[in-house]
matplotlib code that plots the C-alpha trace (Angstrom):
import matplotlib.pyplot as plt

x = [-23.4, -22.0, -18.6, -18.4, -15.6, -12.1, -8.2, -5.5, -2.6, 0.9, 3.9, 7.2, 8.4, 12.1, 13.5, 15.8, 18.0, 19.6, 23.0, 21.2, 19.6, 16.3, 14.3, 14.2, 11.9, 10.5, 11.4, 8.1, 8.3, 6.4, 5.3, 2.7, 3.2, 3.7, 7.1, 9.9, 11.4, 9.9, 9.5, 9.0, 9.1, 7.3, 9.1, 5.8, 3.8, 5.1, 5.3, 1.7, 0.4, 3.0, 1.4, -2.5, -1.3, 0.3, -2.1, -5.9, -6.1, -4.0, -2.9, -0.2, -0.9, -0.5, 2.3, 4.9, 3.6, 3.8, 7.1, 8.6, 8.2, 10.7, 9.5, 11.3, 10.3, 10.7, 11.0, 7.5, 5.8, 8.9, 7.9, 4.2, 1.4, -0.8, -0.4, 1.5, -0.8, 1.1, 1.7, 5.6, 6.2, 5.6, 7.6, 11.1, 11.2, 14.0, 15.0, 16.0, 19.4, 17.8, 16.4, 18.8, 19.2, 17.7, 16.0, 12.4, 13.9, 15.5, 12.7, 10.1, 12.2, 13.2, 9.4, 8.9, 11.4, 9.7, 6.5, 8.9, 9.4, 12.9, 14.6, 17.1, 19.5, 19.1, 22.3, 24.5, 28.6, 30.6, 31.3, 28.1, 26.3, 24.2, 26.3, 23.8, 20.9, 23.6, 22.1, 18.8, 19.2, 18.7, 20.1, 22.3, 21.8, 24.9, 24.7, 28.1, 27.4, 28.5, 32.3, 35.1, 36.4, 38.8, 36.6, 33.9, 36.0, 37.1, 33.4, 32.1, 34.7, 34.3, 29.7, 30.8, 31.5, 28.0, 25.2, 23.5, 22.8, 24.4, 22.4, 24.6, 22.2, 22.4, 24.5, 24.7, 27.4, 28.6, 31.8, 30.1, 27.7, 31.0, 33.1, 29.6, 29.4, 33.5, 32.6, 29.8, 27.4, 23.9, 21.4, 21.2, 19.5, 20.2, 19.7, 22.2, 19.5, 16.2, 15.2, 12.3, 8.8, 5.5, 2.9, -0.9, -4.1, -7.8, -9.0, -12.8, -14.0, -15.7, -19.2, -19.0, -21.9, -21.4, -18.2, -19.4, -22.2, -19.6, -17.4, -20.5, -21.6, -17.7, -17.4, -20.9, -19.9, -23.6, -22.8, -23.1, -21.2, -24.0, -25.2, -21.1, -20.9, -24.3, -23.0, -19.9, -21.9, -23.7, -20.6, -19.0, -15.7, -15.2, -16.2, -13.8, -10.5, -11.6, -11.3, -8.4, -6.6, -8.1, -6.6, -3.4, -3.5, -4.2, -1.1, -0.8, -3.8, -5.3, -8.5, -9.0, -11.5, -14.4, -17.2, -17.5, -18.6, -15.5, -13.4, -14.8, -14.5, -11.1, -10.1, -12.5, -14.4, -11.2, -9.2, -12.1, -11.9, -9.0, -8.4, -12.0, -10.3, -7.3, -8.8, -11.9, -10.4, -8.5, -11.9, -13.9, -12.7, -10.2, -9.5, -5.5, -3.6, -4.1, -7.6, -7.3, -5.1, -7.0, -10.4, -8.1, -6.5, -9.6, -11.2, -8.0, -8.0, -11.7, -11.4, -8.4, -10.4, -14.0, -12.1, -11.2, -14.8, -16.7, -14.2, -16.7, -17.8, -14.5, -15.4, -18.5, -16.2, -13.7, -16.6, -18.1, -14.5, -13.7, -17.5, -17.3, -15.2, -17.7, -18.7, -15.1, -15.1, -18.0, -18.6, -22.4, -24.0, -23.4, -26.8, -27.9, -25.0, -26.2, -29.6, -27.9, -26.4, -27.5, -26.4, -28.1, -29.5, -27.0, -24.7, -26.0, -27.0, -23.5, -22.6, -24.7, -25.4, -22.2, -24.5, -23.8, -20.6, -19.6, -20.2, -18.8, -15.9, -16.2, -16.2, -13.1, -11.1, -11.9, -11.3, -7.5, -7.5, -8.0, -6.1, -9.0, -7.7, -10.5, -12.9, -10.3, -10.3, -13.9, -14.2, -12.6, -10.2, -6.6, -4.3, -2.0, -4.7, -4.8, -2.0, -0.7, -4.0, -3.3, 0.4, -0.5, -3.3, -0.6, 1.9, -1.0, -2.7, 0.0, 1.3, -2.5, -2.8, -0.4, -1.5, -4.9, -3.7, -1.4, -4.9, -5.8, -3.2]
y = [-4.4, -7.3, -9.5, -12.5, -13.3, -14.3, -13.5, -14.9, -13.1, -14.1, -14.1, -14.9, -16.9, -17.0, -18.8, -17.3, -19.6, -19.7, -20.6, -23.9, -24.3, -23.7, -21.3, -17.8, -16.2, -15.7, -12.8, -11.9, -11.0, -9.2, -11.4, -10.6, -13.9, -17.9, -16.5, -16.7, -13.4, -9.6, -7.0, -4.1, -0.5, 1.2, 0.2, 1.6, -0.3, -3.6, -3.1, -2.0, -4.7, -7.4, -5.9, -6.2, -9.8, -11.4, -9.7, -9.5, -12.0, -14.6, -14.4, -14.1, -17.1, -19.7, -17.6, -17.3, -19.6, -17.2, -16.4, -12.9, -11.6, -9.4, -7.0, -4.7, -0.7, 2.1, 5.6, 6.6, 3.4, 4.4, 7.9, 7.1, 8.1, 4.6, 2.3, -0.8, -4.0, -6.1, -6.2, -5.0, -8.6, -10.0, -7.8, -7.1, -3.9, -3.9, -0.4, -0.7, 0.1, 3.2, 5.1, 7.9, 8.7, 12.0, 13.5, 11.6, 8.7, 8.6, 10.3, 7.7, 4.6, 6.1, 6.1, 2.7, 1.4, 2.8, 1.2, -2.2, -3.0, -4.5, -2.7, -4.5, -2.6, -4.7, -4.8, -2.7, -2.2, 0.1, 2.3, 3.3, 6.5, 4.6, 4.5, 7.1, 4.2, 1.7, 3.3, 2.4, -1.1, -4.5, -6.6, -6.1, -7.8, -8.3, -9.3, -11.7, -11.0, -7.7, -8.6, -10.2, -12.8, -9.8, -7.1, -9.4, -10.3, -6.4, -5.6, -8.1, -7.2, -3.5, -4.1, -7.0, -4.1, -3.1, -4.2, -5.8, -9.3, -10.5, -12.1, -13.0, -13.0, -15.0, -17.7, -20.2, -22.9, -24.9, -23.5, -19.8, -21.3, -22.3, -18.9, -16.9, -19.2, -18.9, -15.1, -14.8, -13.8, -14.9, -15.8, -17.0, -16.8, -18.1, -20.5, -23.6, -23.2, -23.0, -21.1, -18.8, -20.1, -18.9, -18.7, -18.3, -17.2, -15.9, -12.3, -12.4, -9.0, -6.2, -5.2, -1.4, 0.1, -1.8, -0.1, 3.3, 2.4, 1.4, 4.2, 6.6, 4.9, 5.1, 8.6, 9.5, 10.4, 9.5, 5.9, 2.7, -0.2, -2.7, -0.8, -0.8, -5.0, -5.3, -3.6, -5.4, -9.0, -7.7, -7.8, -11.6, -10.4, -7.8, -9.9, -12.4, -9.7, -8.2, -11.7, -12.3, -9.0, -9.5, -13.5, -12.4, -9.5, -12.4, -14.4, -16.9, -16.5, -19.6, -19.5, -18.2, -14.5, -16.5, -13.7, -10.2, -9.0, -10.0, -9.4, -5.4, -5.9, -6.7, -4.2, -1.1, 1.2, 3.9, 0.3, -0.3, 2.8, 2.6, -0.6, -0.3, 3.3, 1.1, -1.9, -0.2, 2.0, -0.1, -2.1, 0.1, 1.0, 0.3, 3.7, 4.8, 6.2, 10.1, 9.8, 8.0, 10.5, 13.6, 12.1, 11.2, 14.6, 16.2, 14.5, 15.4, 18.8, 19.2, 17.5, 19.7, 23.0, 21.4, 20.6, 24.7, 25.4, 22.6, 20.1, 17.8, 17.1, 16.7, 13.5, 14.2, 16.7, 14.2, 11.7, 15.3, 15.6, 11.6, 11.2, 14.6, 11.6, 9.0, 9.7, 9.2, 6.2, 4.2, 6.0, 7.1, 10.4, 11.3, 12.2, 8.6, 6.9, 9.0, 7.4, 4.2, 5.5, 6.2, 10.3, 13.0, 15.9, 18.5, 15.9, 15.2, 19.2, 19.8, 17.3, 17.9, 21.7, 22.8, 24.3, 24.9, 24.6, 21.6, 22.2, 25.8, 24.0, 21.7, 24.4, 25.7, 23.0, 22.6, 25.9, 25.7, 22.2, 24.8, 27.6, 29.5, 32.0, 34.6, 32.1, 30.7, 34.5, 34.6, 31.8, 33.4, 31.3, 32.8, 31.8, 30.2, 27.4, 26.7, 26.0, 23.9, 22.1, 20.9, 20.0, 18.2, 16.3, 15.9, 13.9, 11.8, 11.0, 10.3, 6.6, 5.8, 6.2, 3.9, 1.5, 1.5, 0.8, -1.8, -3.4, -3.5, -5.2]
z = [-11.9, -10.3, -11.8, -10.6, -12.9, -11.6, -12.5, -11.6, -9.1, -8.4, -5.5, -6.0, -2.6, -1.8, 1.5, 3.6, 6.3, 9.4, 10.0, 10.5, 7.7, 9.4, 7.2, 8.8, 7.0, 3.4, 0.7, -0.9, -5.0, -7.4, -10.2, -12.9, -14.6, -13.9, -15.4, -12.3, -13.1, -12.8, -15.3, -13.2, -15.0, -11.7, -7.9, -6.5, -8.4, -8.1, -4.3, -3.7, -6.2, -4.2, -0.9, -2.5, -3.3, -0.5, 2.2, 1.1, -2.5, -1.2, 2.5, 4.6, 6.2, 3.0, 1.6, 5.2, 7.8, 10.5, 9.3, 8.8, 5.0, 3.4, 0.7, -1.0, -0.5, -2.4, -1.1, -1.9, 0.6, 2.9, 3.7, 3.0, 5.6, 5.3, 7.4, 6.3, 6.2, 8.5, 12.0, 12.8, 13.6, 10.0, 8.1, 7.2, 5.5, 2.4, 2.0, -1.8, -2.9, -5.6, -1.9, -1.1, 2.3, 2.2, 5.7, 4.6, 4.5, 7.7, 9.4, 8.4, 9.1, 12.8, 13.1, 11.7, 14.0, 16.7, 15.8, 15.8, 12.2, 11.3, 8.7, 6.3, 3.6, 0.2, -1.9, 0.8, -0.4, 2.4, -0.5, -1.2, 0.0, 2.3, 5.5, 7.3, 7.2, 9.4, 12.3, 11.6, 10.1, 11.9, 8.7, 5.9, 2.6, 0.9, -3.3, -3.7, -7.4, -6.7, -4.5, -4.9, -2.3, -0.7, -0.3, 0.9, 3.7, 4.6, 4.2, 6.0, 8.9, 9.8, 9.6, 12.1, 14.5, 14.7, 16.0, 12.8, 11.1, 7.6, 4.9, 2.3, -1.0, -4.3, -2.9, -5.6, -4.5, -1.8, -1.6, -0.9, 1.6, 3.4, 2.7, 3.8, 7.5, 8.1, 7.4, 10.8, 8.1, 9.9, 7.0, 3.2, 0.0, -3.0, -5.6, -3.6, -1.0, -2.6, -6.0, -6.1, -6.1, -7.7, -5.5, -7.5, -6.2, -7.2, -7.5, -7.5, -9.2, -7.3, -7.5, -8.6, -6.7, -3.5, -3.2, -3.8, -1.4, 1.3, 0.6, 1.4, 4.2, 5.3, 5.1, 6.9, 10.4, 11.7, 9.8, 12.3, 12.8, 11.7, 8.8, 7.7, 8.7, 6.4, 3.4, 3.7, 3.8, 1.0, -1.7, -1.8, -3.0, -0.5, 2.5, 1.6, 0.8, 4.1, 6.0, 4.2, 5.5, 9.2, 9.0, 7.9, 10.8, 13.0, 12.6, 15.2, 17.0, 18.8, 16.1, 12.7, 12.4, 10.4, 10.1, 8.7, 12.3, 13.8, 11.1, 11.3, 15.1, 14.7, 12.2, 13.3, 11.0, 10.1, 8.8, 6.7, 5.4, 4.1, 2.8, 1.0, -0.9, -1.9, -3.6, -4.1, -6.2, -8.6, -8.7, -9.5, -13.0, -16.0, -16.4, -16.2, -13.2, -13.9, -13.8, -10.3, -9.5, -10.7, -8.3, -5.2, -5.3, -5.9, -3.0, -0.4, -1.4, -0.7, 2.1, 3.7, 2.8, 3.8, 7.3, 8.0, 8.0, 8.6, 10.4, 11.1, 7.9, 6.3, 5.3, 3.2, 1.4, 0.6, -0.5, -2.8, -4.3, -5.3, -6.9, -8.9, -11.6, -11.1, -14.3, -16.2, -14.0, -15.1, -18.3, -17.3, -16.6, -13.2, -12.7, -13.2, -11.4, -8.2, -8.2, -7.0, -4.4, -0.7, -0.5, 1.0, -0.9, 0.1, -1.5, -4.6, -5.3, -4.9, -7.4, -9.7, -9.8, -7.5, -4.5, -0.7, 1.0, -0.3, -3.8, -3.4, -2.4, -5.2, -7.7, -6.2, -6.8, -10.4, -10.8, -9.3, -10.9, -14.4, -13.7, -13.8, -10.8, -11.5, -10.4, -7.8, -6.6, -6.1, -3.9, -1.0, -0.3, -0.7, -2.5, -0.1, 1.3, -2.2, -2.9, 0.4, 0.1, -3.7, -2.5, 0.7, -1.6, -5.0, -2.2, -0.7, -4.0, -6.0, -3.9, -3.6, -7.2, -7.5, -5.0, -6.8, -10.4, -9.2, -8.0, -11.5, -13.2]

ax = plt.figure().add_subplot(projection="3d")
ax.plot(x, y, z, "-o")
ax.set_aspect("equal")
plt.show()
């Protein structure tokens, strides 16, 4: 089942400047495309695919050069319970101008603050409904598309008051490089400085079973470290995304993270984890994004329950719930796929015939999933469980969903 076969992924790369003209940092852009503009009909999407890109098929490293990255965010990676793939240091976090201030928002990015990420308002006018999000903001991104000369100036005046940093955005001339400096605005972009540039790299495909493989192992609480490192070795293409991840982590220190061991060292066993879900995912299959939803709420929402009875096995639960649509995935019966794969018996009974806890459980969940509430009933779970599970799972599965199909395109 391996694919050795390659496609191409792309960055935009835009400079940003001090009032020296040193460069500051670097705005990181969705691209599908050698094209130098974006066609983006999903904000999620484009961010998680611009994430995949930059951090684990590509690298930090050869895109910033230990600078800091801006990338745009919308609300759903704002409020989001993943961990972002950088290190507070690398990133600039661009709260688009489409995210409304609501109590999410500013709950997540007090937290993100905390954890030490700079937070910068893209395309901020005072007369927008975004005033709230001052408080939380290190820089201010200000479109001169969008002003004239005088209510630049006023503009620029009262955010002068506060404790923040201007970057005056799509400066195209000379003459606004000038206006912008006599302003105090503190950094540019724009075409007069540098224009956009396409970055390209390799995505080497996936082996399918390898991944399912790892994401058992993963999810086995009696799983060790060096069966987890061997696995790993054991699939080219994930090795190298994973030492790509670790060496972008790794920004600036004194040598490079060369090996799987240290890389998994480095990262630990719950970072695997995850990043293995996310572009194991999207590897995995061509299918579309409600079927990658369907299995990844399926798998939370066995999970949740699973962890009220049998908390310590909460993790073979999720790992019952996502493989129930291996099938849909990799268009096989299930009963063969299994055979591949190192599971237990209690696992693959409940699978395949729906018995003990975990395929009780299983059951359960395709019933809700139906609206089949007589069967739901019988279960003996009430109806409230239910239902908070299936919304706590909905929220959770829905942005990795979207992170996953992202890692198709």
């Amino acid at each position: 089942m391996t694919n050795s076969s390659q496609s191409a992924v792309f960055v935009g790369r835009q400079t940003i400047y001090n009032r020296d003209r040193d460069v500051f940092a670097y705005e990181l852009l969705f691209r599908s495309s050698t094209e130098n503009r974006a066609t983006i009909l999903d904000g999620d999407v484009a961010t998680s695919q611009l994430l995949i890109n930059s951090v684990i098929e590509i690298g930090l490293e050869n895109l910033v050069f230990g600078r800091p990255a801006f990338v745009n965010f919308a609300k759903s990676f704002i409020i989001g319970k993943n961990d972002l793939p950088f290190d507070p240091e690398q990133l600039v976090i661009e709260v688009l101008e489409t995210v409304e201030p609501d109590s999410d928002v500013i709950e997540s990015l007090k937290k993100l603050r905390e954890r030490g990420f700079i937070i910068a308002l893209d395309d901020y006018i005072e007369s927008d409904n975004r005033k709230e999000l001052l408080d939380l903001a290190d820089i201010i991104k200000i479109d001169l598309r969008g002003y004239g000369e005088d209510a630049l100036a006023s503009d620029v005046k009262q955010l002068k008051k506060r404790p923040l940093k201007l970057l005056a955005e799509k400066v195209e001339t000379n003459d606004e490089f000038n206006r912008c400096m006599a302003m105090g605005f503190d950094y540019f972009q724009g075409y007069f400085l540098s224009r956009p540039q396409i970055v390209e790299g390799r995505s080497i495909a996936i082996n399918q079973f390898a991944i399912l493989r790892l994401l058992v192992k993963l999810r086995d609480p009696a799983v060790t470290f060096d069966e987890i490192v061997d696995l790993v070795k054991q699939d080219v293409s994930l090795s190298l995304k994973l030492l790509r991840y670790v060496n972008s982590l790794a920004q600036g220190a004194r040598r490079q993270i060369d090996s799987v061991r240290q890389a998994a060292i480095r990262l630990g066993l719950e970072k695997i984890l995850q990043i293995v879900t996310l572009i194991g995912m999207g590897g995995i299959s061509n299918k579309p994004k409600p079927l990658l939803e369907l299995a990844l709420v399926r798998a939370k929402m066995c999970e949740i329950l699973g962890s009220f009875s049998h908390p310590e096995m909460a993790e073979v639960f999720f790992t019952v719930g996502l493989f129930s649509c291996l099938d849909a995935f990799l268009d096989q019966p299930l009963k063969e796929i299994l055979k591949e794969l190192p599971i237990t018996p209690e696992i693959r009974e409940a699978l395949l015939s729906h018995e003990g806890p975990m395929g009780r459980m299983l059951d359960s969940v395709i019933a809700f999933e139906r609206g089949d509430w007589e069967s739901t009933r019988k279960s003996g779970i009430d109806e409230s469980s239910l239902q908070s599970a299936y919304l706590s799972a909905l929220a959770w599965g829905n942005v990795e969903a979207k992170v996953a199909v992202s890692n198709q395109m």
